[in-house]
C-alpha positions, 0 to 999 in steps of 0.5 A, a space after each residue: 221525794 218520798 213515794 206516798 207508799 212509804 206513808 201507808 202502814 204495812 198492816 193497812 197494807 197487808 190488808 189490803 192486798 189480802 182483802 184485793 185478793 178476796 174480792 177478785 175471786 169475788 170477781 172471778 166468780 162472777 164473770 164465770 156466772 155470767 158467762 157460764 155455757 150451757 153444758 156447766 148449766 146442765 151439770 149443776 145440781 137441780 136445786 142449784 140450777 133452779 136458783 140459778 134460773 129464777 135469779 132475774 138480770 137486774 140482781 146481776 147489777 147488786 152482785 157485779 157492784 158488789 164484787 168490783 166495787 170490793 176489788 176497787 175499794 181493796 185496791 184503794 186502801 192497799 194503795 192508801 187512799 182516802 176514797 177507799 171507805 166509800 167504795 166499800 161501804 156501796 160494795 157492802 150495800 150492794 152485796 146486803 141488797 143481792 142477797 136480800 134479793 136473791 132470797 126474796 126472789 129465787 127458790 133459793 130459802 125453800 131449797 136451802 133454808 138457813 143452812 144457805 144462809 152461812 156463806 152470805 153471812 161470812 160474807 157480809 161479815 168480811 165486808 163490813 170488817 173491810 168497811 170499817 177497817 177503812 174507815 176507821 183508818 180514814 178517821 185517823 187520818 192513814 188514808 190520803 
């Protein structure tokens, strides 16, 4: 009996491993944010410090559904799976929704103004080539 690997093209495949690698540093990089110690607080840059101490909890939730739901949604197209289109379109909305927020809600325009802006972007950018990578390989059937 044939693994359902081998029924997943290797381009889906490469994409998916570098788009999981992408978004568990995403992951990485909110973990250590959240866990950050006092001492790494203290060595921020005042303007980076101020953003960082105006964020409120609850954009803490955009932005952890946005890193692990990327990874969970790399994950599954790497593996070849259907679901994977879905996952990524709420990684996608949720990372839309936290940088909304987090331009709505900290100092961060008035510190950084649209200059700040160029990060956010490339990464709305790459999640929305994910998302729709996925799902056009979904519509034509690739994905299981």
């Amino acid at each position: 009996m044939e693994t359902a690997a081998r029924h997943v093209p290797a381009r889906v495949r490469v994409v998916g491993a570098l788009a999981l690698l992408w978004n568990l540093v995403g992951v990485a990089a909110f973990v250590m944010q959240l866990s950050m110690p006092a001492e790494a607080l203290a060595a921020m840059p005042p303007e980076q410090r101020a953003v960082y101490e105006a964020t409120p909890s609850w954009i803490y939730l955009f932005y952890g559904t946005a890193t692990i739901g990327g990874a969970l949604g790399s994950l599954g197209l790497l593996l070849g799976r259907r679901w994977a289109a879905a996952v990524l379109l709420v990684a996608l909305a949720a990372l839309l929704l936290q940088v909304a927020a987090s331009y709505a809600v900290t100092p961060a325009w008035s510190l950084n103004g649209a200059p700040g802006l160029v990060f956010p972007a490339l990464l709305l950018a790459i999640a929305v080539a994910l998302y729709l990578f996925a799902r056009r390989m979904a519509a034509r059937g690739v994905l299981r």
